[in-house]
VEXDREN-2710 file (C-alpha; in Angstrom, 1 decimal):
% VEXDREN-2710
k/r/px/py/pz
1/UNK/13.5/-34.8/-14.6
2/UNK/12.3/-38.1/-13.2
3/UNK/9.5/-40.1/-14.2
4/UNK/7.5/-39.3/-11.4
5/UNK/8.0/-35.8/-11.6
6/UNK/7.2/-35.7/-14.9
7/UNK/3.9/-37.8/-14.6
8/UNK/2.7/-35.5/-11.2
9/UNK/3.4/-32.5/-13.9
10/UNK/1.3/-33.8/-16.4
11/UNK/-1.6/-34.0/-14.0
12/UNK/-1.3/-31.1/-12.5
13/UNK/-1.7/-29.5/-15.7
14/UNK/-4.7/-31.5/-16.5
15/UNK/-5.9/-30.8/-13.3
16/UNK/-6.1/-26.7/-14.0
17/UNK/-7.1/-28.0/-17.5
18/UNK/-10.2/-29.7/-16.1
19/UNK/-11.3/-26.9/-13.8
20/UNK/-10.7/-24.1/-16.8
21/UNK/-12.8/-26.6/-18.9
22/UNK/-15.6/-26.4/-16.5
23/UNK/-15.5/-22.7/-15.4
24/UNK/-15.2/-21.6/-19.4
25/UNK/-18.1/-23.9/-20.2
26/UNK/-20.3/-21.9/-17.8
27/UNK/-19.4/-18.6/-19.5
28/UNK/-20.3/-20.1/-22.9
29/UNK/-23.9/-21.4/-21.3
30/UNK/-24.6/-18.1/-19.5
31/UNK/-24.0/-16.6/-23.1
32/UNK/-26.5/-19.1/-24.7
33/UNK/-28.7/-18.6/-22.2
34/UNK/-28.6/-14.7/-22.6
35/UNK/-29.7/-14.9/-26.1
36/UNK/-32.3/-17.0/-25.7
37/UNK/-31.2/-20.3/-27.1
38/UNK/-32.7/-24.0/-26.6
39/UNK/-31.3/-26.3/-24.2
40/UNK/-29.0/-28.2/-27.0
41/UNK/-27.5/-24.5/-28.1
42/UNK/-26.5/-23.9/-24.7
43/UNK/-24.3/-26.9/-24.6
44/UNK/-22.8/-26.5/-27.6
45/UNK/-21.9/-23.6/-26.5
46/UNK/-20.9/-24.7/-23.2
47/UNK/-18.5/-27.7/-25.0
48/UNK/-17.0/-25.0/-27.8
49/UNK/-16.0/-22.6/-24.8
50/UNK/-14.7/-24.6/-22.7
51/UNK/-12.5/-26.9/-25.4
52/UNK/-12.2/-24.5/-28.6
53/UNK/-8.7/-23.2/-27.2
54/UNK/-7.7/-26.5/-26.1
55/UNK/-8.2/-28.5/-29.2
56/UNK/-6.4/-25.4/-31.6
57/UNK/-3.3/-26.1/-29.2
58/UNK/-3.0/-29.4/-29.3
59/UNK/-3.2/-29.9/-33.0
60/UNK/-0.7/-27.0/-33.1
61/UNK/1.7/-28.6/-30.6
62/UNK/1.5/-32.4/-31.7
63/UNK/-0.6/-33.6/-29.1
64/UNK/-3.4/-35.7/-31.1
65/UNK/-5.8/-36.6/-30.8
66/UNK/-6.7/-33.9/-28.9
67/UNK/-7.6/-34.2/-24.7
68/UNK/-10.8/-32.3/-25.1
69/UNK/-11.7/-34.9/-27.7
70/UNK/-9.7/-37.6/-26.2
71/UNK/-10.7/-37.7/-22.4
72/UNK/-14.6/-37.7/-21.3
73/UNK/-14.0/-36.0/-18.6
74/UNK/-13.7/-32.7/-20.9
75/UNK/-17.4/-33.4/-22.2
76/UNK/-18.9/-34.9/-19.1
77/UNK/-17.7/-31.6/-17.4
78/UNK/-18.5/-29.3/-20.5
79/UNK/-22.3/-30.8/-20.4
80/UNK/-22.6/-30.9/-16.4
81/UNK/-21.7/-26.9/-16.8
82/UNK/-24.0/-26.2/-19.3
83/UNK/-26.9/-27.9/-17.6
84/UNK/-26.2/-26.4/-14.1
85/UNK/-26.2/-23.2/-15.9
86/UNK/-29.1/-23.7/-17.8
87/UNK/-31.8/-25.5/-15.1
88/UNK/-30.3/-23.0/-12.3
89/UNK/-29.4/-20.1/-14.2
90/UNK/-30.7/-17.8/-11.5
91/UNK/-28.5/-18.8/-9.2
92/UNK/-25.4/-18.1/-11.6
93/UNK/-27.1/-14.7/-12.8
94/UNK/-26.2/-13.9/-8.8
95/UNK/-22.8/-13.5/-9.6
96/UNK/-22.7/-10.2/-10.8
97/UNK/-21.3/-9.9/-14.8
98/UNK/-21.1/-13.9/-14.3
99/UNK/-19.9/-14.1/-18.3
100/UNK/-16.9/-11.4/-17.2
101/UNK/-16.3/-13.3/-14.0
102/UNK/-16.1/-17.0/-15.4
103/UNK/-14.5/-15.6/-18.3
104/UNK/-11.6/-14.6/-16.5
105/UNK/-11.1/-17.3/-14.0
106/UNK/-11.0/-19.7/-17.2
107/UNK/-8.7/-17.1/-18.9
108/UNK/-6.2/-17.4/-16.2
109/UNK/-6.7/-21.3/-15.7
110/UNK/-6.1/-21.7/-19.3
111/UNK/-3.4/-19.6/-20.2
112/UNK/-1.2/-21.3/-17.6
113/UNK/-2.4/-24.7/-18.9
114/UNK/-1.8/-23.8/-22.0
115/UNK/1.9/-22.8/-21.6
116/UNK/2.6/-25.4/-19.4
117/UNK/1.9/-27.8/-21.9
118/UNK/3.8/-26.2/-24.7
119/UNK/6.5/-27.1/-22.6
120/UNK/6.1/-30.2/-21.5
121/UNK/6.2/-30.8/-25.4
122/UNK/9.7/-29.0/-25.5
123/UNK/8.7/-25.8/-27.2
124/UNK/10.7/-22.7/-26.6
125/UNK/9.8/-20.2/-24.2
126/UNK/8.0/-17.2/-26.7
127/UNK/6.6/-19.8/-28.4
128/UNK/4.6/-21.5/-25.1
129/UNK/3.6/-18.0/-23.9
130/UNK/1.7/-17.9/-27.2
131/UNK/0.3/-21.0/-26.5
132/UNK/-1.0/-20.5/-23.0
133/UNK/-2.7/-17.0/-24.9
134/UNK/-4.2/-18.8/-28.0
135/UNK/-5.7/-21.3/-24.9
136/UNK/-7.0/-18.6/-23.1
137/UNK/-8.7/-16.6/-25.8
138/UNK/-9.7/-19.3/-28.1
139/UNK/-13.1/-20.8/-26.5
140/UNK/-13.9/-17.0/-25.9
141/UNK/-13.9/-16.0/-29.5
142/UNK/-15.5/-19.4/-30.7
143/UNK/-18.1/-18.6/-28.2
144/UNK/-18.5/-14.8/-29.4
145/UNK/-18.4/-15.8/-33.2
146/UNK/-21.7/-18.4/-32.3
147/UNK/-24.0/-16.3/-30.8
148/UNK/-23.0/-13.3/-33.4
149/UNK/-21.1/-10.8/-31.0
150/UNK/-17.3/-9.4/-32.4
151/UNK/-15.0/-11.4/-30.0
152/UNK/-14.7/-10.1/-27.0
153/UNK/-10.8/-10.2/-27.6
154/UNK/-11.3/-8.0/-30.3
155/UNK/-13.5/-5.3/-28.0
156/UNK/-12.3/-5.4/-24.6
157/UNK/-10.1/-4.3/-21.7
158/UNK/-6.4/-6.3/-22.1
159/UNK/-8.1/-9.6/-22.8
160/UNK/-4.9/-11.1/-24.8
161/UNK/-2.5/-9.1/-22.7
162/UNK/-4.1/-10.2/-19.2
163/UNK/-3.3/-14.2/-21.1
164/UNK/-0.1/-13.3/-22.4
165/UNK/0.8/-11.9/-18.6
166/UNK/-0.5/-15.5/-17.2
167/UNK/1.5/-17.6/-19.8
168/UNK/4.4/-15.4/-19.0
169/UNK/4.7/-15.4/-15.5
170/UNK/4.4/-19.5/-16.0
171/UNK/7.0/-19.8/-18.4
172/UNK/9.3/-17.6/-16.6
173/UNK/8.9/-19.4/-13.3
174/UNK/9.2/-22.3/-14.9
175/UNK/13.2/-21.9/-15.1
176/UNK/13.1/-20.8/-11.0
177/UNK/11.1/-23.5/-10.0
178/UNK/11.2/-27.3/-9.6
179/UNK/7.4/-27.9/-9.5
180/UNK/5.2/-26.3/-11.5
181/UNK/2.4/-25.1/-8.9
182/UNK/3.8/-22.0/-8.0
183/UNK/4.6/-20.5/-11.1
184/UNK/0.8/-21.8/-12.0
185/UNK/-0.6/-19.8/-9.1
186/UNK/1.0/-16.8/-9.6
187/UNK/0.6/-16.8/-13.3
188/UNK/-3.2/-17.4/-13.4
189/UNK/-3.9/-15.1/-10.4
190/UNK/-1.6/-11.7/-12.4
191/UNK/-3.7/-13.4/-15.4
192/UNK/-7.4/-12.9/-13.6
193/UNK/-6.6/-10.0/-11.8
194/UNK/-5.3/-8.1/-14.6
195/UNK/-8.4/-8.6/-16.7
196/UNK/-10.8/-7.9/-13.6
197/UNK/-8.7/-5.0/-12.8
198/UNK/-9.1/-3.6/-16.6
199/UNK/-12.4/-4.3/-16.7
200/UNK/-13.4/-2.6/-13.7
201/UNK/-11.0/0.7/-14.6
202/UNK/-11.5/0.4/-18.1
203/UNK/-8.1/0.2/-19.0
204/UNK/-7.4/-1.0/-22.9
205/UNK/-5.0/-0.8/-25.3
206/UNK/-5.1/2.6/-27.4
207/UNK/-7.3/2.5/-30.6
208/UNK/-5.9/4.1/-34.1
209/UNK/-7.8/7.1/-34.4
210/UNK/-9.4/8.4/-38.0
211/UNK/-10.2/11.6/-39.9
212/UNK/-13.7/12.7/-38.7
END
């Protein structure tokens, strides 16, 4: 791979960084919001949703320190989210479910990230689609755990399996394709519209059953 390929691949994947970073940190201020938390809660929040998964990856795949910590543009975006959200929350309430809905556009953003990246750092194929999932699901359960609610990873319709999908498709297209945006379209859109899809048919995995 040449240089400049390899540079316009690195930000492209920062790019669909970035905009899960923003559209994650909405779903974590639309939770703070929802309970009832002060304007400083609802950016933590906002910041922990939208960088949890990202930072948990990047220790895990070498790359320290890591960007959410690294770049401003991860908090400056993080912050501008969680104000927008909190000053004009009426507007966001519009959207209807607008935690489910954000949620899953930064699920699919993220899960391809996420993979991508575990390549670009030469790891092997299972172990990038695990990357792009722990990406996905990891500022959603941070989230959860902070405004006392069992992650919604834990409770809801293909969650994991709608990341694993995303990072999948990613990884797989990876070895068809000499750029990476195709295989990142494809994968975030099977990504979002397999959680949407579950969510509004209520599909889930099958829960153990016990003795009454």
């Amino acid at each position: 791979m040449a240089v400049n390929d390899a540079v316009l691949i690195s930000e492209f994947l920062k790019g669909l960084d970035l905009v899960g970073t923003f559209v994650f940190a909405i779903s974590g201020a639309v939770a703070g919001v929802r309970h009832r938390i002060d304007l400083f809660g609802v950016l933590v929040l906002s910041f922990v949703a939208a960088t949890a998964g990202g930072i948990v990856r990047d220790v895990l795949i070498g790359a320290t320190p890591p960007a959410a910590i690294q770049d401003w543009r991860y908090l400056t975006l993080s912050l501008a989210a969680g104000f927008v959200t909190f000053y004009w929350y009426p507007l966001v309430a519009k959207v209807k479910s607008p935690i489910q809905v954000f949620d899953a556009l930064g699920l699919g953003l993220f899960a391809v990230a996420g993979a991508g990246k575990a390549l670009a750092f030469q790891l092997g194929p299972g172990a990038a689609v695990l990357m792009g999932m722990l990406t996905g699901i990891g500022g959603g359960i941070a989230r959860d755990v902070l405004v006392s609610e069992v992650p919604v990873v834990f409770t809801a319709e293909l969650y994991a399996v709608a990341a694993l999908a995303g990072a999948a498709v990613l990884v797989v297209g990876d070895r068809f394709f000499d750029s990476p945006t195709p295989a990142a379209a494809v994968g975030g859109v099977v990504c979002v519209a397999l959680r949407l899809m579950a969510i509004r048919k209520g599909w889930r995995l099958p829960v153990a059953q016990q003795p009454e």
